[in-house]
C-alpha positions in Angstrom: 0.0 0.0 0.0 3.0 2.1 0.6 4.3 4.8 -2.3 8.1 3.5 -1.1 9.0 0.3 -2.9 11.3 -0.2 0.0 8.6 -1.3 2.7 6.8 -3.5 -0.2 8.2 -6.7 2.4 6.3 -4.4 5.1 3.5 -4.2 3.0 2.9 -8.0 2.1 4.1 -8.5 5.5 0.7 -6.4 7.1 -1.6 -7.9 4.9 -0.6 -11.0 5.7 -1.3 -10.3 9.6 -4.4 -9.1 8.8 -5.2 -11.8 6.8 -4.5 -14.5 9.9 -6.9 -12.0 12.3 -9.4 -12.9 9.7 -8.7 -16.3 9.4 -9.0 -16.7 13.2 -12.1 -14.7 13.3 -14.0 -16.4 10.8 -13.3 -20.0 12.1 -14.5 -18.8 15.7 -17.5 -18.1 13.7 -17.7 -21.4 12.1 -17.5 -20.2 8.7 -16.8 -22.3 5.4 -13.6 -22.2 3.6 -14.8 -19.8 1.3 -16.1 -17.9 4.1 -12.5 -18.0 5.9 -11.0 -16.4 2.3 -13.5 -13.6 2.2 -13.6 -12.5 5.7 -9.4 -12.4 5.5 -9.3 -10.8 2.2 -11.7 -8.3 3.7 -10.0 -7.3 6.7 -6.7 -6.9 5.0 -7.5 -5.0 2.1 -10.5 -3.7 2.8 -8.9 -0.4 4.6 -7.0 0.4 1.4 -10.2 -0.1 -0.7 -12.3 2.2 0.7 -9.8 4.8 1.1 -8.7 4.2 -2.9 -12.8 4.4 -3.6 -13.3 7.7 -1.5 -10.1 9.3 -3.5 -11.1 8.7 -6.7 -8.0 6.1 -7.0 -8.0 3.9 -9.6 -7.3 1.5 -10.2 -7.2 0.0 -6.8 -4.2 -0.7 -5.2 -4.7 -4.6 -5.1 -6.7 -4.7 -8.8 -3.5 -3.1 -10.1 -0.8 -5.4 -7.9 -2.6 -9.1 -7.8 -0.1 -10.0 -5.8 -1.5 -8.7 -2.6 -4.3 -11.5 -3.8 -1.6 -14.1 -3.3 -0.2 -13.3 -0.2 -3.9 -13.7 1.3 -4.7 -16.5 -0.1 -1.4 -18.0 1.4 -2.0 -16.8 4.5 -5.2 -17.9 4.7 -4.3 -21.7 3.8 -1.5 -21.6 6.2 -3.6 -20.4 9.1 -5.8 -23.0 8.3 -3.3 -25.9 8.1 -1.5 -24.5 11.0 -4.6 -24.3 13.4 -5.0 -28.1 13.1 -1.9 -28.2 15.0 -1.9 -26.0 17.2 -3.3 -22.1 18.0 -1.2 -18.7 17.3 0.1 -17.2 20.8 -2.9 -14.3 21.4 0.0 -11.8 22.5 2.2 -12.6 19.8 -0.6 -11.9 17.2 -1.6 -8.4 19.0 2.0 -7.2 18.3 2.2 -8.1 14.7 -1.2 -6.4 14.2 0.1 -2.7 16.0 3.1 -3.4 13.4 0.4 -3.4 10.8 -1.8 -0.7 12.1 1.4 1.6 11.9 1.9 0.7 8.1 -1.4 0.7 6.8 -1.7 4.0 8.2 1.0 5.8 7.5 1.0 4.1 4.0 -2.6 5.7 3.5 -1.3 9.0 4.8 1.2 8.9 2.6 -1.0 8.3 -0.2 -3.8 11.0 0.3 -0.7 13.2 1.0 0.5 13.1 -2.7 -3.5 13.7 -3.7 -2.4 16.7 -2.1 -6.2 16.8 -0.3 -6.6 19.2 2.9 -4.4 17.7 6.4 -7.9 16.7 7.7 -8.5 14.3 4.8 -5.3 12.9 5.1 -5.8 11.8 8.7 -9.2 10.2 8.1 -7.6 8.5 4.6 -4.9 7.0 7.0 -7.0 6.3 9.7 -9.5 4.6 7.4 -6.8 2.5 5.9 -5.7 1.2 9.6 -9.1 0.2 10.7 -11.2 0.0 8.0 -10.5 -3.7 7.0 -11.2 -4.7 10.8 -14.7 -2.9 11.0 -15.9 -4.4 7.5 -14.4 -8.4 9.3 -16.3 -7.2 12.7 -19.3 -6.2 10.6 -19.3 -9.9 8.4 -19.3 -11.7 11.6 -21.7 -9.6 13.4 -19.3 -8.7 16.1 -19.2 -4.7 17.7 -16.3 -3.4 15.6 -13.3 -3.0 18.1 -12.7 0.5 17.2 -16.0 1.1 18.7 -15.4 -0.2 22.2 -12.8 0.8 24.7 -9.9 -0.4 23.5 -7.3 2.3 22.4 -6.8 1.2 18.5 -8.5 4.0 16.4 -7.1 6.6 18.8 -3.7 5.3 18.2 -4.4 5.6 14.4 -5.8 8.7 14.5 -2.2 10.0 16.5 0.5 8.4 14.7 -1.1 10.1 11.2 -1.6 13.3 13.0 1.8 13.6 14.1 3.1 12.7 10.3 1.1 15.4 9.1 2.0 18.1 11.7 6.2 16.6 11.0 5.6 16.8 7.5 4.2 20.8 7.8 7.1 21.5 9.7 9.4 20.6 6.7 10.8 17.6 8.3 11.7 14.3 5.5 8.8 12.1 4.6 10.7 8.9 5.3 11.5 10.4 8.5 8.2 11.3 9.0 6.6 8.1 8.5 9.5 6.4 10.7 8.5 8.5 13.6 4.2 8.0 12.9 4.5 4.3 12.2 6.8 3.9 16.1 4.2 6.4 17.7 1.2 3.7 16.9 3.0 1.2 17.9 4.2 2.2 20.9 0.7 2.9 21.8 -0.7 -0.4 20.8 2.4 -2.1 22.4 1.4 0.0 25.7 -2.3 -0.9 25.3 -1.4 -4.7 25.0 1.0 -4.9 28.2 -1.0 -2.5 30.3 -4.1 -3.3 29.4 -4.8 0.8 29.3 -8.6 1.6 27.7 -10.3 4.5 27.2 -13.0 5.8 29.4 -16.5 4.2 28.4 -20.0 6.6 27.8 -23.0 4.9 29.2 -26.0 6.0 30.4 -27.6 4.7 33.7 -31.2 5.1 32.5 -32.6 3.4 36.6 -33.6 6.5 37.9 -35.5 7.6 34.0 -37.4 3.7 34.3 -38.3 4.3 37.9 -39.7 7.2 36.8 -41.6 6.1 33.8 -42.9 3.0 36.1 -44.3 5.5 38.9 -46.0 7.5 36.3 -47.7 4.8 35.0 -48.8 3.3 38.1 -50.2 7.0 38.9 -52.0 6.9 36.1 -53.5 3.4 36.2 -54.2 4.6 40.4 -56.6 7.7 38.6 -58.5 5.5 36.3 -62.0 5.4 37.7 -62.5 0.9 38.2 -65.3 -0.6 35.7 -68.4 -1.9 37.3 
């Protein structure tokens, strides 16, 4: 997804991370083999689709490099063969994905960057490109999309590209730049994983409003004259 042919290993290397999450997803769900390739294809190029689709980028970043195709596929068939035998270490599986939330991110940064679209747009474009392959898995499997719960993923996202975008008005090199925003994220996912730090969680203690509604009703059914 990246503009640098350099991180093309990084590249393959993210999709093929997000591929396994989607593997491991889909078979929690019980899904059929051609389920299990859909779901991972989804959650590791789905990001980069809808952020090509929103720019007006064609052709698509994985319709014009198949490859991408192949490294899911492979992933896919090696998750498959390999759960047989045994199940990926959790932890181990957290860490590769922050290493390919940085990427996908700062790739997609990169990307809207040279659209030359306003720093807002860019943030969301790279942000979009981090998460938006998990929300379209969570959404197939009719799970609450992670980004949407407490756990600081989407927040890290939305940092790392912000800081590339401020570096990158201050004049500093774009390699540099992305350097920097890719270790941001994942320090913060790495954090997130150890710590266990979330963010704080909106809910609504609706007691007292049901009490209420419950008295009112019994006042009213109280003033209703009886029937002879």
């Amino acid at each position: 997804m990246s503009l640098n042919p350099a991180f093309s290993v990084f590249d393959f290397f993210g999709v093929g991370v997000a591929a396994v999450s989607g593997v491991l997803v889909a078979g929690r769900r019980h899904m059929d083999l051609f389920g299990v390739f859909v779901v991972a294809m989804v959650t590791a190029i789905g990001g980069g689709t809808i952020r090509d689709v929103l720019l007006d980028r064609h052709p698509i970043f994985w319709i014009a490099h198949p490859v991408y195709l192949l490294v899911i596929a492979v992933c896919s068939a090696g998750t498959v063969v390999y759960t047989r035998i045994s199940l990926p270490r959790e932890r181990l599986l957290l860490i590769a994905d922050a290493f390919a939330l940085g990427l996908f991110t700062i790739a997609g940064v990169q990307i809207a960057e040279q659209l030359s679209v306003p720093r807002t747009i860019v943030v969301v474009m790279g942000t979009l490109t981090g998460i938006g392959g998990g929300i379209l898995r969570d959404v197939l499997t009719r799970e609450l999309p992670l980004v949407l719960q407490k756990d600081i993923y989407a927040t890290a996202a939305i940092l790392g590209a912000s800081l590339y975008v401020f570096l990158r008005y201050a004049h500093v090199d774009m390699d540099v730049s992305a350097v920097i925003g890719m270790t941001v994220i994942f320090a913060i996912r790495i954090v997130v994983i150890i710590r266990r730090v979330d963010l704080p969680v909106f809910f609504i203690n609706d007691t007292h409003a049901r009490l209420r509604q419950t008295r009112e009703w019994e006042t009213s059914q109280s003033s209703v004259p009886p029937k002879d």
